[in-house]
C-alpha positions in Angstrom: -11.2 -20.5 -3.3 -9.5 -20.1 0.0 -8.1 -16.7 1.1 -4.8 -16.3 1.2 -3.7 -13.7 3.5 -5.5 -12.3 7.1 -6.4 -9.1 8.2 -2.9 -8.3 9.7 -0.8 -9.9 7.1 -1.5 -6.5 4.4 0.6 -4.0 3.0 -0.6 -1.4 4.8 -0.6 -2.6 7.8 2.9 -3.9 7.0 4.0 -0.2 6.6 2.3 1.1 9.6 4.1 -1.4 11.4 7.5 -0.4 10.0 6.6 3.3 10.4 5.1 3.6 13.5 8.1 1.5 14.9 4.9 -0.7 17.1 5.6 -4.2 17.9 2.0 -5.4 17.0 0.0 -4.3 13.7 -2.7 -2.2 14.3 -4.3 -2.7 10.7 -7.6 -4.1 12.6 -7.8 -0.6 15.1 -8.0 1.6 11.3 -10.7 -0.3 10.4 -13.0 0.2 13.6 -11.9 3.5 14.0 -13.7 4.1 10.1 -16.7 1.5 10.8 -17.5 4.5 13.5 -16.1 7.4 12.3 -17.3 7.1 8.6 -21.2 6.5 9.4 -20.7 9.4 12.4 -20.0 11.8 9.5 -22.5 11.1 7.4 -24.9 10.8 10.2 -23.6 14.3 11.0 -24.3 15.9 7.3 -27.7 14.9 7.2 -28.3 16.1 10.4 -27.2 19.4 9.2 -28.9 19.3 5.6 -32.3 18.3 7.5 -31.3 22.0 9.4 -31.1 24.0 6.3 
């Protein structure tokens, strides 16, 4: 099965796009900004739990 649509051609990207009033999509910038902002959180609670 082949896949239809890319990383830039989603919805929510889409609306960013139309929102933000930006000439490219930035969909692909949200996503690296959570690969390293999701695991520094957690990383960040455990550190603090370990603490207690």
């Amino acid at each position: 099965m082949a896949v239809t649509t890319s990383v830039c051609l989603t919805p929510f990207g889409d609306w960013l796009q139309d929102v933000s009033g930006f000439t490219r999509n930035h969909y692909d910038r949200i996503g690296h900004l959570m690969q390293g902002f999701g695991p520094a959180i957690i990383a960040r609670e455990l550190l603090l739990a370990r603490r207690r």
